[in-house]
VOPAGU-2260 file (C-alpha; in pm, 1 decimal, decimal comma):
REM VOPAGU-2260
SITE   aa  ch    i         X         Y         Z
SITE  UNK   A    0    5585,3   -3112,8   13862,2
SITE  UNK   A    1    5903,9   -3201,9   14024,0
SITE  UNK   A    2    6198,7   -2938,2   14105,8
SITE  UNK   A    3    6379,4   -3116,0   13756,5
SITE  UNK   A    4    6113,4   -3096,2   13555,9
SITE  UNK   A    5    6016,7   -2723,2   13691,3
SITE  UNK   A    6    6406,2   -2629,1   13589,7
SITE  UNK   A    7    6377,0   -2779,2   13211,8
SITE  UNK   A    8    6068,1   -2603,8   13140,7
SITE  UNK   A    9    6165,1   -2288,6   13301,7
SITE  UNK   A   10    6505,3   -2258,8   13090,6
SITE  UNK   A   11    6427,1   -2047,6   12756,3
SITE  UNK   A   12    6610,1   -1998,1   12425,5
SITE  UNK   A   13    6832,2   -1676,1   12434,9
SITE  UNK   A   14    6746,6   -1306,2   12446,1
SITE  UNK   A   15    6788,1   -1219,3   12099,9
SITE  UNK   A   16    6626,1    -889,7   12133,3
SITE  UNK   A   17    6859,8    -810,2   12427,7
SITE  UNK   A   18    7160,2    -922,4   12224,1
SITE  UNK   A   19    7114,2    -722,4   11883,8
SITE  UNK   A   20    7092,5    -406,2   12153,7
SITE  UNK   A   21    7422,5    -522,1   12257,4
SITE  UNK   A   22    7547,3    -561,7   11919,9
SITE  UNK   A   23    7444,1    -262,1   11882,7
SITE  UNK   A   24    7585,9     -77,4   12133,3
SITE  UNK   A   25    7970,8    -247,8   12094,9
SITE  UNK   A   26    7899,7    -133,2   11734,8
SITE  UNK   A   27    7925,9     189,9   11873,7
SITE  UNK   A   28    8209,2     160,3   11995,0
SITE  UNK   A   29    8577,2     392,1   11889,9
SITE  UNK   A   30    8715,7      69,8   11705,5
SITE  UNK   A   31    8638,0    -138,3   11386,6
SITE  UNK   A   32    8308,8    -355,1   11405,2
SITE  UNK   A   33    8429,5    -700,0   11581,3
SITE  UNK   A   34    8818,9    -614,3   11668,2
SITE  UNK   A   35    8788,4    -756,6   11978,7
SITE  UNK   A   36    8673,1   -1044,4   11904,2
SITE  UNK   A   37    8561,2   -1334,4   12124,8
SITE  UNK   A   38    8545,1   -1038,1   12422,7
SITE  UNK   A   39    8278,6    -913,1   12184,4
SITE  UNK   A   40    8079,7   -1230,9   12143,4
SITE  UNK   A   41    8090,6   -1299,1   12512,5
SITE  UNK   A   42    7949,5    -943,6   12600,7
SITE  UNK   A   43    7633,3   -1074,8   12359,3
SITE  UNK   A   44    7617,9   -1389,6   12494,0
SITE  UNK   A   45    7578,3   -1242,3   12869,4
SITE  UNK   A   46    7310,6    -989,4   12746,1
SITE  UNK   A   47    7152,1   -1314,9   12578,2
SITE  UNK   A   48    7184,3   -1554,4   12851,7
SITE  UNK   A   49    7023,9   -1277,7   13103,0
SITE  UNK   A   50    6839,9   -1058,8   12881,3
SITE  UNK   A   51    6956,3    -738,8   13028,0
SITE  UNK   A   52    7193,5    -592,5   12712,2
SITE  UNK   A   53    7436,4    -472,5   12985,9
SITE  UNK   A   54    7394,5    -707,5   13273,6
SITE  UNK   A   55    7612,7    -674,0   13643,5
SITE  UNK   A   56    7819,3    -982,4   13673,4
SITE  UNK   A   57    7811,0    -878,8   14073,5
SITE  UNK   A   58    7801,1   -1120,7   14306,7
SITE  UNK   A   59    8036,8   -1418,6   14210,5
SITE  UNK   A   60    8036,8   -1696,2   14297,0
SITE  UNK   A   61    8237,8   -2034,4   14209,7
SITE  UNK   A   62    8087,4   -2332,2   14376,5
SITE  UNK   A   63    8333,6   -2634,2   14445,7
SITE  UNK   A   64    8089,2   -2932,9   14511,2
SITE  UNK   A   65    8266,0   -3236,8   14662,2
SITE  UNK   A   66    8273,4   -3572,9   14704,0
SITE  UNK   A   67    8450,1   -3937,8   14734,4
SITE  UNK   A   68    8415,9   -4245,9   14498,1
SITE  UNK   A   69    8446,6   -4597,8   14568,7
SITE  UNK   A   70    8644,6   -4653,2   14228,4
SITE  UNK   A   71    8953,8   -4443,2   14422,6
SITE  UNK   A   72    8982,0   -4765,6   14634,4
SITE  UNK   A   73    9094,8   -4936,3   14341,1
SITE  UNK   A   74    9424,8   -4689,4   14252,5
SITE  UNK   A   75    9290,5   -4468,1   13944,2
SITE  UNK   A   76    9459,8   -4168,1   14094,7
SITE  UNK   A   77    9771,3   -4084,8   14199,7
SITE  UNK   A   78    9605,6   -3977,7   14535,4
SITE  UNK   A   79    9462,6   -4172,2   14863,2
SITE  UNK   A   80    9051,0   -4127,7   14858,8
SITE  UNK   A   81    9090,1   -3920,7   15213,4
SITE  UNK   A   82    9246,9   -3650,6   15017,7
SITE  UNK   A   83    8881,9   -3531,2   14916,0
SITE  UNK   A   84    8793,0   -3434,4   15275,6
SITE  UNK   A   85    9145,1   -3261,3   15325,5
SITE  UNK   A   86    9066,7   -3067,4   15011,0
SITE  UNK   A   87    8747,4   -2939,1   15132,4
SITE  UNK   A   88    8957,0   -2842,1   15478,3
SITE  UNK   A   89    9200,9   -2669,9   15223,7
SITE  UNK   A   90    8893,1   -2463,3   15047,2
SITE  UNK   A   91    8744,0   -2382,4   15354,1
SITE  UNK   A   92    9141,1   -2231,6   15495,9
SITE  UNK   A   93    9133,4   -2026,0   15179,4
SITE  UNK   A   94    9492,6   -2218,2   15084,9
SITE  UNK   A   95    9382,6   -2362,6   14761,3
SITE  UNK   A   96    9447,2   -2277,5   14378,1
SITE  UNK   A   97    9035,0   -2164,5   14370,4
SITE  UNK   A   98    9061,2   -1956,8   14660,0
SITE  UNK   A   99    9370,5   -1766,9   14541,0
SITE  UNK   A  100    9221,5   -1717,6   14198,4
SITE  UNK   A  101    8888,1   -1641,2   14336,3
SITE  UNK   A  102    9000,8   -1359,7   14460,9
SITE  UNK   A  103    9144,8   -1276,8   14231,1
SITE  UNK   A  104    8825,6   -1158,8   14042,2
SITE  UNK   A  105    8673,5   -1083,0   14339,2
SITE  UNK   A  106    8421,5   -1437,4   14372,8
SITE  UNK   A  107    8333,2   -1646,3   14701,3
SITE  UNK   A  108    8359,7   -2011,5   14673,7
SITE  UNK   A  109    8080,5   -2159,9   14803,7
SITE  UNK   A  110    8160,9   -2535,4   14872,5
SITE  UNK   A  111    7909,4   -2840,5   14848,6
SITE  UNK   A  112    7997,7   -3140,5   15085,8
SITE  UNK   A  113    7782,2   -3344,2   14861,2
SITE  UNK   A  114    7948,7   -3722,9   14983,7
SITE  UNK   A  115    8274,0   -3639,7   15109,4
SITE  UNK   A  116    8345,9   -4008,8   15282,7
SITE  UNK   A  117    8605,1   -3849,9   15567,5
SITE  UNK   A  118    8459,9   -3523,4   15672,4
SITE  UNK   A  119    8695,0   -3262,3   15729,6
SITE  UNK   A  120    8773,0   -3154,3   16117,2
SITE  UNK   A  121    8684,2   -2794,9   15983,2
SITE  UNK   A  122    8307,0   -2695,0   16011,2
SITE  UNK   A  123    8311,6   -2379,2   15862,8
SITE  UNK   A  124    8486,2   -2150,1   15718,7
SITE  UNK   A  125    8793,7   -1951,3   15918,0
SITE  UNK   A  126    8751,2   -1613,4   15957,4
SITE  UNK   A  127    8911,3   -1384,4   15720,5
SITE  UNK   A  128    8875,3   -1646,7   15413,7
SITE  UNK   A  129    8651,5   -1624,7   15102,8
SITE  UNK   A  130    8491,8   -1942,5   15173,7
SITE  UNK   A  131    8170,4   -2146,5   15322,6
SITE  UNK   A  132    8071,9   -2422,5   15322,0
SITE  UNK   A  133    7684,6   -2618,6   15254,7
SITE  UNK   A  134    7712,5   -2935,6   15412,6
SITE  UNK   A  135    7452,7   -3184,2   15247,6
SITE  UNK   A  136    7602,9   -3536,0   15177,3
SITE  UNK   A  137    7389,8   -3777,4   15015,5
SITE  UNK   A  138    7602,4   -4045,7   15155,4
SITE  UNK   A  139    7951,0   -4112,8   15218,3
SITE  UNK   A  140    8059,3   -4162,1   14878,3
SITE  UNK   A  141    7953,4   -4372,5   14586,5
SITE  UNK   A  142    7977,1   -4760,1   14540,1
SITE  UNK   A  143    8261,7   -4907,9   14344,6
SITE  UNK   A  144    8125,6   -4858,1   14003,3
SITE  UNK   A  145    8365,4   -5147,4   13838,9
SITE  UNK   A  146    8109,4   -5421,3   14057,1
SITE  UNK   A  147    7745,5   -5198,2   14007,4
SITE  UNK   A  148    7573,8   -4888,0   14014,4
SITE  UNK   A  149    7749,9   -4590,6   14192,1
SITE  UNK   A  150    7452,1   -4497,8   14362,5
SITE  UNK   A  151    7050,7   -4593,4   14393,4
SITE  UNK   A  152    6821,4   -4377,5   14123,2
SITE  UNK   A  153    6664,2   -4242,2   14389,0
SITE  UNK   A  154    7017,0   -4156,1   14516,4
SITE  UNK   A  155    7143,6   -3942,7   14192,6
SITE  UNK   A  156    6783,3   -3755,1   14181,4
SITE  UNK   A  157    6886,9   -3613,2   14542,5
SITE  UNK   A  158    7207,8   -3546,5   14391,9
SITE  UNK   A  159    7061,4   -3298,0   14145,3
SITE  UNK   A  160    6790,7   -3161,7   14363,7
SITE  UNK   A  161    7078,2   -3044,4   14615,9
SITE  UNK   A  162    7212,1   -2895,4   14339,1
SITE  UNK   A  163    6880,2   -2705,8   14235,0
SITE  UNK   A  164    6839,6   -2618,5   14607,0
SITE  UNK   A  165    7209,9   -2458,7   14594,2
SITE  UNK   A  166    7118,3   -2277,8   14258,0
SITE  UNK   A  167    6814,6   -2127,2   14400,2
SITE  UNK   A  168    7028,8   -2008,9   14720,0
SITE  UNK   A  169    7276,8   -1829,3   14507,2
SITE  UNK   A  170    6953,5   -1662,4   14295,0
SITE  UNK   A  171    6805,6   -1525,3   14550,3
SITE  UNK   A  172    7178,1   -1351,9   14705,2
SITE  UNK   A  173    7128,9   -1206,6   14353,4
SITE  UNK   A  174    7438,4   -1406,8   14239,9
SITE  UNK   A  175    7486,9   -1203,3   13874,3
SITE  UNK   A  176    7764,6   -1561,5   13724,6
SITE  UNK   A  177    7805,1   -1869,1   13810,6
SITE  UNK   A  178    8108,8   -2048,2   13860,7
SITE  UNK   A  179    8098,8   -2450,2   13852,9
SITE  UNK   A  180    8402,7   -2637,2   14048,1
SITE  UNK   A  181    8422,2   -2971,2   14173,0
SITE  UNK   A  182    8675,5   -3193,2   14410,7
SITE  UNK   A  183    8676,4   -3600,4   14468,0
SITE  UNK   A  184    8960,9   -3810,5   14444,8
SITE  UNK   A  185    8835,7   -4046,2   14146,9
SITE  UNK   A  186    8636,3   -3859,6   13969,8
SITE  UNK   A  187    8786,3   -3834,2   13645,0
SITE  UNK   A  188    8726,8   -4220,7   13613,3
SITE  UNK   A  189    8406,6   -4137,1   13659,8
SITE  UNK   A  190    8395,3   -3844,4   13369,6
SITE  UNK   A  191    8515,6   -4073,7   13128,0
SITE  UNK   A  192    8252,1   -4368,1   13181,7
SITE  UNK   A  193    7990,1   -4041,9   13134,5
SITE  UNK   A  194    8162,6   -3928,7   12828,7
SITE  UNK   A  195    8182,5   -4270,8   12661,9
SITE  UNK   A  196    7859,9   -4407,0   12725,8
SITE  UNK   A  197    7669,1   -4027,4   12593,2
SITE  UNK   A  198    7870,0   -3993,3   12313,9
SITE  UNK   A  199    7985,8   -4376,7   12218,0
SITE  UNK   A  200    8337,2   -4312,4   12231,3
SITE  UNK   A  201    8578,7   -4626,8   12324,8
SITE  UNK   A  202    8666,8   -4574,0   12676,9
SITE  UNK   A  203    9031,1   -4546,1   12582,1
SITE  UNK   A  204    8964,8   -4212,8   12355,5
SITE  UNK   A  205    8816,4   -4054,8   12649,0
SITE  UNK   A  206    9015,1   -4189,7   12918,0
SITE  UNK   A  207    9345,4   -3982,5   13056,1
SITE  UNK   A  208    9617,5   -3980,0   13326,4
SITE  UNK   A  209    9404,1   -3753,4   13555,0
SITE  UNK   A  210    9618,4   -3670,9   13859,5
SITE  UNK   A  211    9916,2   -3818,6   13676,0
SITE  UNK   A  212    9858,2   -4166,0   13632,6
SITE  UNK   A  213   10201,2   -4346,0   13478,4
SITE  UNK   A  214   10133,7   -4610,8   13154,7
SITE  UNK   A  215   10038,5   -4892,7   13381,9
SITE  UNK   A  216    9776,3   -4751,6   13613,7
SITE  UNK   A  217    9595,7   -4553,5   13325,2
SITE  UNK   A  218    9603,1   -4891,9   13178,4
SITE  UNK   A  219    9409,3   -5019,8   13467,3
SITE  UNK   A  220    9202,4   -4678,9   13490,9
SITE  UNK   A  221    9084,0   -4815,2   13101,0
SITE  UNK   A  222    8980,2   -5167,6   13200,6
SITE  UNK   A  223    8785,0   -5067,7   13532,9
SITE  UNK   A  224    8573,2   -4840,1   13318,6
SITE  UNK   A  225    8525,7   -5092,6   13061,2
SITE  UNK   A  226    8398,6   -5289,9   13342,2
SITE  UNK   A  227    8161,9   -5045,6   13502,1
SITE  UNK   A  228    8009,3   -4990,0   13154,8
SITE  UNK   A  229    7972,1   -5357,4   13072,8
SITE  UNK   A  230    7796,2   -5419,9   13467,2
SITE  UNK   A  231    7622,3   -5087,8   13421,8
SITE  UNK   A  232    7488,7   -5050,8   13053,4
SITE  UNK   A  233    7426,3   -4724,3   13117,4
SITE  UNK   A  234    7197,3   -4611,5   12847,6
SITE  UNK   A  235    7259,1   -4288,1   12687,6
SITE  UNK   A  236    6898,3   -4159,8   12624,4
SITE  UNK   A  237    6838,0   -4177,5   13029,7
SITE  UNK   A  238    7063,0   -3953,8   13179,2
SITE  UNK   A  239    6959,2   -4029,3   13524,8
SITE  UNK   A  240    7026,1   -4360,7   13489,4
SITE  UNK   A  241    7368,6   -4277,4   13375,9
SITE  UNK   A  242    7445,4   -4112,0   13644,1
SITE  UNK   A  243    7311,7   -4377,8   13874,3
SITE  UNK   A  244    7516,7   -4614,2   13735,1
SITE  UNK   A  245    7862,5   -4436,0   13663,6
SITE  UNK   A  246    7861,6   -4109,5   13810,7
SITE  UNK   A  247    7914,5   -3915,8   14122,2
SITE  UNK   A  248    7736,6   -3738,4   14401,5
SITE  UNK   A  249    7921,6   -3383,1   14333,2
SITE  UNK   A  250    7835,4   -3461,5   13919,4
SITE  UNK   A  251    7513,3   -3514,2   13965,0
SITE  UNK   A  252    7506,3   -3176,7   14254,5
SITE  UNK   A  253    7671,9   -2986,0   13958,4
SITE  UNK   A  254    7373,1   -3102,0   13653,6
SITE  UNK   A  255    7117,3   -2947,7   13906,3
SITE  UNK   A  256    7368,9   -2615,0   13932,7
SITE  UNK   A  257    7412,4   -2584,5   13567,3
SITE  UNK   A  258    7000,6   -2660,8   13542,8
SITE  UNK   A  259    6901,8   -2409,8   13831,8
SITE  UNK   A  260    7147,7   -2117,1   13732,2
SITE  UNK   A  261    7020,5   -2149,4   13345,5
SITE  UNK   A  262    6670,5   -2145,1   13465,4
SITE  UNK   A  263    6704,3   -1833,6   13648,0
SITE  UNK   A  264    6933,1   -1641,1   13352,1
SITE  UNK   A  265    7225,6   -1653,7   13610,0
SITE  UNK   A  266    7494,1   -1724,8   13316,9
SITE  UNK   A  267    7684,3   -2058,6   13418,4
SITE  UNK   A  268    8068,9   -2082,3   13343,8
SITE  UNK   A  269    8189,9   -2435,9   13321,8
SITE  UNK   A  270    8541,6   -2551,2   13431,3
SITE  UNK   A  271    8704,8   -2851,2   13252,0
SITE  UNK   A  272    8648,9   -3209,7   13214,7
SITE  UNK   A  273    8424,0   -3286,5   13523,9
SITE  UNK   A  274    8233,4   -3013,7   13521,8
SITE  UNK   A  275    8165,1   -3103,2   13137,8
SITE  UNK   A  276    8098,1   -3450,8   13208,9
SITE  UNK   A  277    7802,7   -3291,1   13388,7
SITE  UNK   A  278    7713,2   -3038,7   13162,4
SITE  UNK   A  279    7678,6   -3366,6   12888,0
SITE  UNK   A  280    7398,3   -3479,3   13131,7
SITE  UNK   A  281    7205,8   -3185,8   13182,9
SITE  UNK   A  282    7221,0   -3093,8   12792,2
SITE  UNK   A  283    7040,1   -3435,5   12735,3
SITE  UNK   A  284    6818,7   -3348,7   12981,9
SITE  UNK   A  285    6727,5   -3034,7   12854,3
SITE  UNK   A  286    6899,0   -2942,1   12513,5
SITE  UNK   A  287    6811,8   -2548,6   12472,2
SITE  UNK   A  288    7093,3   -2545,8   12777,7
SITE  UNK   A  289    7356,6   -2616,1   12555,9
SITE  UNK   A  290    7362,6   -2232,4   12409,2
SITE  UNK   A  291    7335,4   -2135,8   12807,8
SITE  UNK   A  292    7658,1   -2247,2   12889,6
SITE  UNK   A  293    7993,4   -2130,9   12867,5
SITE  UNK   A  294    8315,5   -2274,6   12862,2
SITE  UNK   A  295    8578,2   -2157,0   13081,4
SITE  UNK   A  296    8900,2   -2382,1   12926,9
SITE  UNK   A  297    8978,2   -2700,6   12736,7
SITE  UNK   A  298    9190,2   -2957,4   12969,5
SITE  UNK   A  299    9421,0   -3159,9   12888,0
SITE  UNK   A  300    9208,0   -3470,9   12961,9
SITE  UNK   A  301    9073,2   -3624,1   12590,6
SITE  UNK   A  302    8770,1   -3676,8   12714,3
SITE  UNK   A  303    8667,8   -3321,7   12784,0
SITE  UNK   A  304    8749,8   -3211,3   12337,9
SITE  UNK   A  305    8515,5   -3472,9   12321,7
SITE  UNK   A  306    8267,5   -3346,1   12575,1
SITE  UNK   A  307    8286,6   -2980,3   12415,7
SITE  UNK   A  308    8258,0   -3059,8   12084,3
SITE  UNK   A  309    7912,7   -3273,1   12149,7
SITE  UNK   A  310    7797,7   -2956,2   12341,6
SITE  UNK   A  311    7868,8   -2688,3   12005,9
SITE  UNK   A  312    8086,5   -2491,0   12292,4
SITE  UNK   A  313    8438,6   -2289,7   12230,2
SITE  UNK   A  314    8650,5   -2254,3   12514,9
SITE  UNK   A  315    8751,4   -1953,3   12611,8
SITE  UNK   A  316    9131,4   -2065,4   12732,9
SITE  UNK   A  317    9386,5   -2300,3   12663,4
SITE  UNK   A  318    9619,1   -2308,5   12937,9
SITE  UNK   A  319    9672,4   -2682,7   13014,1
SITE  UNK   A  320    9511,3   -2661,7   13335,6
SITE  UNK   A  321    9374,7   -2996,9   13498,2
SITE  UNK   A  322    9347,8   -2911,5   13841,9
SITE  UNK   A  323    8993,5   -2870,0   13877,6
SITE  UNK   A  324    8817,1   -2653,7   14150,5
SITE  UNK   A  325    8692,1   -2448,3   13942,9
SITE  UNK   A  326    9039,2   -2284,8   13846,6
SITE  UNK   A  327    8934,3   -2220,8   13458,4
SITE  UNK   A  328    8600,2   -2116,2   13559,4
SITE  UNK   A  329    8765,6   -1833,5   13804,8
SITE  UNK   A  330    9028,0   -1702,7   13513,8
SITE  UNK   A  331    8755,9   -1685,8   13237,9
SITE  UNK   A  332    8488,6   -1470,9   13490,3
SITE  UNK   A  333    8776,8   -1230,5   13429,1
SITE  UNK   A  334    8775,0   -1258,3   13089,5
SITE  UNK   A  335    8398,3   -1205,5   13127,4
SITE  UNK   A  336    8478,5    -882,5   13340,0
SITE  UNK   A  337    8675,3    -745,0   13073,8
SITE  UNK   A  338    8416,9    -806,2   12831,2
SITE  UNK   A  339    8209,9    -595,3   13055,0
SITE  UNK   A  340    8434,9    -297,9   13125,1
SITE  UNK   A  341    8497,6    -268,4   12723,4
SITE  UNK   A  342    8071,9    -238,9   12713,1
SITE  UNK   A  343    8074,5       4,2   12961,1
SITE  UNK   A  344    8357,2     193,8   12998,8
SITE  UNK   A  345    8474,0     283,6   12618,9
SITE  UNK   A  346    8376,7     588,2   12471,1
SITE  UNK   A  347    8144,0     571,1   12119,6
SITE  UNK   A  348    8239,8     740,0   11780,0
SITE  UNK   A  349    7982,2    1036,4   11906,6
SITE  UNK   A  350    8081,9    1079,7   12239,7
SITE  UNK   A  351    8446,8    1071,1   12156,8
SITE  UNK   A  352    8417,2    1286,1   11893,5
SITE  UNK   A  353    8574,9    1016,3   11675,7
SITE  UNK   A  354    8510,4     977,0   11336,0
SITE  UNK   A  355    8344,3     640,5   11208,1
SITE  UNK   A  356    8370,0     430,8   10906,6
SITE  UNK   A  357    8148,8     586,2   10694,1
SITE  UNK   A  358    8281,5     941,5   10721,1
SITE  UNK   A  359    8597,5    1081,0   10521,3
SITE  UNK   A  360    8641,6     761,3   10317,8
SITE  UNK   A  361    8920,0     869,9   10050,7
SITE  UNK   A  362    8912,2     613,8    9762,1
């Protein structure tokens, strides 16, 4: 059995016995049954997702996996390809959005140099930030996908078995949620090829302005996909050989993440429209992940309504973001810490001394 096929089989439908206790217990709870709402449902869906009713979400991490894309050469962002590797320096400084909001909630980004094409001058992390780094490129970046395949099969299984290895690292530092961020100048070009070709969307539906692309260039952005998709005919019921032929080396890292952290109950918390783009992969893959996975934010991007609504998920924010990194992920892990501290920290009806429901009902 390979490390794939070991992850699919090892991921198991949720804890139901571990979320009716948890039911249970907010029912318990000095307020009216389900006033809190989606906090409520996420509280179950941890205890479900881990099968502990009341699980620690202690360590976090959020794990920025990076890398370049030949597509960038062709202008479908608003930034110059070596802005990737000077990204990763960024992460690695602690001066970027992630880091700030990282800790924030009190997570360590971990970040993947998956196929970052100009490796940054920094090797490690500087002292005093909340950052390291796992260098592992699969190559310098992936082919231009508007002339052929991205990458070899071969190519975008390594991508997913460094992200199972990186999975199983955080496991065994007893990593209690999983935060999935991503960086690579391009890479929403290649989201939107994903999302067309597993859902059957026109390109143009799914396709958006990314870094800030004006009329003309997201006009181009359109056409190059068509392209890649028409060289490509990437063929929805073989995932892998969608990503071999449209994706990216830090999308294919993050489908063995979302894989490895379901596998081992580790609940996985998505970010937007990249990170979605592989979460449409591994579903296919394996569809019992879908009710594994939570979503941190809806983007702004079209593609990524698209993306949740094929994947049954409900964001958890609407802010507009679209920067990536992992930003959403990092705000809704605090929304999952709340969650937590109403479970643990409120007092019952009994210990309160706090009349319930069904006592002193005057008609």
């Amino acid at each position: 059995m390979t490390p794939l096929e070991a992850a699919i089989a090892a991921v198991r439908p949720l804890d139901e016995a571990a979320m009716a206790a948890a039911r249970a217990h907010l029912e318990r709870l000095t307020k009216p049954p389900g006033s809190l709402g989606r906090l409520e449902e996420l509280a179950i869906m941890l205890a479900g997702i881990t099968g502990d009713p009341a699980p620690a979400l202690e360590p976090r991490r959020i794990v920025v996996v990076a890398a370049d894309h030949g597509i960038a050469q062709r202008g479908v962002s608003a930034y110059p390809p070596e802005v990737t590797g000077q990204m990763v320096d960024n992460f690695l400084a602690g001066g970027a959005a992630i880091n700030a909001l990282a800790g924030w909630v009190g997570a360590s980004v971990v970040v993947v140099d998956a196929g970052v094409a100009s490796p940054p001058p920094r090797t490690r992390a500087g002292a005093g930030t909340n950052a390291r780094l796992v260098w592992s490129p699969i190559r310098p970046g992936t082919s231009d996908i508007s002339v052929g395949p991205a990458m070899t099969r071969q190519e975008a299984m390594r991508s997913v078995e460094l992200g199972l290895r990186v999975a199983a690292d955080m496991v065994r530092e007893g990593t209690g949620v999983m935060g999935m961020g991503e960086m690579g100048i391009g890479n929403t070009t290649s989201a939107s090829a994903i999302t067309a070709a597993m859902t059957g969307r026109p390109v143009r539906s799914v396709t958006g302005r990314g870094t800030g692309l004006d009329d003309h260039h997201l006009a181009r952005k359109v056409d190059l996909i068509e392209r890649a998709i028409t060289v490509n005919r990437p063929d929805a019921a073989d995932p892998i050989g969608v990503l071999a032929g449209i994706g990216g080396f830090e999308i294919g890292t993050l489908v063995g993440l979302i894989l490895g952290s379901a596998a081992a109950r580790v609940p996985v918390v998505l970010d937007g429209f990249i990170t979605g783009s592989a979460a449409l992969i591994a579903a296919e893959l394996c569809p019992p992940i879908r009710r594994r996975l939570i979503a941190a934010h809806r983007s702004p991007e079209p593609g990524h309504a698209v993306i949740l609504q094929r994947l049954g998920l409900s964001p958890i924010l609407d802010l507009e973001l679209r920067l990536g990194e992992g930003t959403g992920a990092a705000l809704a892990i605090g929304l999952l810490d709340a969650a937590c501290r109403i479970r643990d920290e409120m007092a019952t009806f009994a210990s309160a001394s706090v009349s319930d429901r069904s006592v002193g009902i005057v008609c």
